[in-house]
C-alpha positions, -999 to 999 in steps of 0.1 A, spaced: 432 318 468 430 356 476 432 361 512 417 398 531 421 409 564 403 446 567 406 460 603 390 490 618 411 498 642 413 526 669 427 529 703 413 515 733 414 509 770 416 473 773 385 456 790 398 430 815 381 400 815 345 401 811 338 378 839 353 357 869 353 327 885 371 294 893 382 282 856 370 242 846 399 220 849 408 216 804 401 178 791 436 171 776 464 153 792 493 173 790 488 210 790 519 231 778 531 254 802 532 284 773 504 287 746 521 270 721 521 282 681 492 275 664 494 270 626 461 289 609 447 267 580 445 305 561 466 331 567 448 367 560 473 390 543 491 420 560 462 441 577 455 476 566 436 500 590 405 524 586 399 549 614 368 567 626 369 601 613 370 613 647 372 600 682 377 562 692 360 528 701 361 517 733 355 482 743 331 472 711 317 441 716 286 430 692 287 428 656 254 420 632 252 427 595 217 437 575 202 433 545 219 460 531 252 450 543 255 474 564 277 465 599 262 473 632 289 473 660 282 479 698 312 507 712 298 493 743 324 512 765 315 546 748 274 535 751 266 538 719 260 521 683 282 526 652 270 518 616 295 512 584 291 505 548 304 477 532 335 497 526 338 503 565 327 539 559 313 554 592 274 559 582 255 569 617 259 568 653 232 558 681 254 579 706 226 588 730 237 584 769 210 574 796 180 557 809 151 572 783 141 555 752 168 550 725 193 558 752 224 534 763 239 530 793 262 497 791 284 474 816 311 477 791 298 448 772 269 435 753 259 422 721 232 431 692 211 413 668 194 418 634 161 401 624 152 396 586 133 430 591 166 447 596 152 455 632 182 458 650 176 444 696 202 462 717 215 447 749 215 477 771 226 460 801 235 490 823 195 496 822 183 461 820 168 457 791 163 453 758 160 478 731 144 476 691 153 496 667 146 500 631 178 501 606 181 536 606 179 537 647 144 552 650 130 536 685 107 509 687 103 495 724 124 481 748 114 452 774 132 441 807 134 451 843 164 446 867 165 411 889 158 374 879 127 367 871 109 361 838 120 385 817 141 405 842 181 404 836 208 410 859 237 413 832 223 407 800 254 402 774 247 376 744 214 384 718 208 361 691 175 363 665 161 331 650 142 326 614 107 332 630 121 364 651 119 353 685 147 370 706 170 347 727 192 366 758 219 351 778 228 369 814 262 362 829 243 369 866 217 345 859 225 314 847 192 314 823 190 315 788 160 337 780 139 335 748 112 360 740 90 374 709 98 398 682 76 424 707 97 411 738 68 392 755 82 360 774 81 331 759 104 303 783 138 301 798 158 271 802 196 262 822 203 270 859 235 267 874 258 242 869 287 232 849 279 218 814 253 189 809 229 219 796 233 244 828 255 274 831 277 296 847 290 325 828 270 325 796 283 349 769 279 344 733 246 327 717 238 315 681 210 299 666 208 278 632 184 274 604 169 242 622 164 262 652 190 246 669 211 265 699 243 271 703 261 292 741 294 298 748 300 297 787 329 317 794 336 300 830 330 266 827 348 269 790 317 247 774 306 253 741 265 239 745 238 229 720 202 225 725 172 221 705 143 245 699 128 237 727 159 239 749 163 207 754 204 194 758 218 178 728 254 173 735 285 201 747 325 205 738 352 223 748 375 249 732 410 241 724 410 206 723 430 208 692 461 220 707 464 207 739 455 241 761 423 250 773 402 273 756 379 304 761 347 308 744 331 341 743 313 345 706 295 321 688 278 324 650 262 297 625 270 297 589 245 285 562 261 252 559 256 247 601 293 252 612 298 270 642 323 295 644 332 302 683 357 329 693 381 321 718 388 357 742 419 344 760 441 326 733 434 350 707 415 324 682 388 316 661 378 280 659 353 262 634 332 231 643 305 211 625 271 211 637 279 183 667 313 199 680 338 183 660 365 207 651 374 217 621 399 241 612 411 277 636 428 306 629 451 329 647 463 324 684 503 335 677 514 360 696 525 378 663 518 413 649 497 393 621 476 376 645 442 392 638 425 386 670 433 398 704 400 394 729 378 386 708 340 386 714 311 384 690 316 370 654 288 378 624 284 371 586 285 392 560 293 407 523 313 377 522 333 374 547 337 371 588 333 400 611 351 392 646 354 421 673 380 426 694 381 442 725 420 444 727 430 473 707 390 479 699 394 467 661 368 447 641 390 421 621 377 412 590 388 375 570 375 356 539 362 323 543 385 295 532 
């Protein structure tokens, strides 16, 4: 079976880690005192590079894919959107710095989402909101205020879209997970602090499935949660079960068939589950010049294969499914 890694690859200043705090203590029994090797049930072939024509990411974080194919990526560090072809061709860039409308100003982190419109929802947490776009960047409207009330955000960071285009915002300073309409009004917010059991500390990465179905990464307390529509708890795992160290989720997608793909930022991993949290394959994590991943964050679909951003070197890794 053919095998492809593509990376776009540029130099970067490495973002430390994108939040704090007092780490869970992991479920195994006997943690290794190194991360040990982890066999990858595929193994991309040997990597080859396309640059920006000019300058450099820095700290990208969100990847979404349109209709079109086309690859959205959040340069998060340089406050601004990039757009490629399907051959990773540079297309357009939403480069605008500041507060006004269409305009980014970033914490150094945040994702994007694309609806079945192609509308593309910015986090632009440096100003506290939310932006919409159409595909070819033109400014739509933009909802959100700074502080922690309804429909405020303190640092907004995960974005995820469902089938009936309702918008769904996770905030590492507010342990909320915030769902609104297409046009940003409000809808409900479910979670508060805690550790698992449906609460949060540090949530990050967000995905939703064709049932409706929730998925968070929580990047403190190392859950992986899932919830129903309504935002109700169904059940919660942790990362890294599989080999005996404890895990880091930070990016979480669905594919058609329900799996949920989940990005680990610290061990350098991607790791597959069913629908319910029982693991099925991962890739990467050896601390090897083929490893693909290094701080990873968000994860999308696309033209056939998996998009997985990393922060570490600022390169969007690019692998086949199995």
């Amino acid at each position: 079976m053919r095998r492809v890694l593509i990376v776009l690859f540029l130099s970067a200043i490495l973002l430390t880690a994108c939040g704090g705090g007092e780490e869970a203590a992991p479920t195994s029994t006997a943690i290794p005192t190194q991360i040990p090797t982890i066999e990858a049930t595929m193994t991309p072939e040997r990597p080859f590079e396309i640059k920006l024509p000019e300058g450099s990411m820095k700290d990208p974080y969100g990847v979404a894919i349109n209709s079109l194919g086309h690859i959205y990526v959040s340069d998060a560090g340089n406050h601004r959107v990039l757009i490629f072809d399907a051959e990773s061709n540079l297309l357009a860039k939403w480069d605008k710095e500041g507060s006004a409308e269409g305009e980014f100003k970033t914490m150094g982190f945040g994702g994007l989402a694309i609806d079945a419109n192609d509308n593309v929802f910015v986090v632009d947490n440096g100003n506290y909101r939310i932006q919409k776009f159409d595909k070819d960047g033109n400014f739509l409207l933009q909802w959100g205020s700074e502080g922690t009330e309804d429909g405020q955000f303190v640092r907004a960071i995960g974005i995820a879209v469902d089938a009936d285009g309702n918008v769904y915002v996770t905030d590492d300073g507010n342990p909320y997970l915030q769902k609104f309409d297409n046009n940003g009004v409000f809808l409900m917010k479910f979670g508060g602090e805690g550790n698992g059991g449906g609460k949060f500390k540090h949530a990050t990465g967000i995905a939703v499935d064709a049932q409706g179905n929730l998925f968070v990464a929580d990047y403190e307390t190392k859950y992986v949660q899932k919830f129903d529509a309504t935002g109700a708890f169904i059940t919660a795992w942790k990362m890294g079960e599989d080999i005996g160290f404890p895990g880091t989720p930070e990016g979480i997608a669905v594919d058609a068939d329900g799996n949920v793909y989940v990005t680990d930022y610290d061990l350098g991993r991607m790791q597959v589950f069913d629908n319910d949290g029982n693991f099925l394959w991962g890739l990467g994590g050896k601390k090897t010049s083929d490893n693909p991943f290094k701080r990873p964050t968000a994860i999308a679909f696309g033209n056939g294969v998996i998009y997985v951003v990393n922060q570490s070197g600022a390169k969007v890794s690019v692998v086949e499914f199995p």
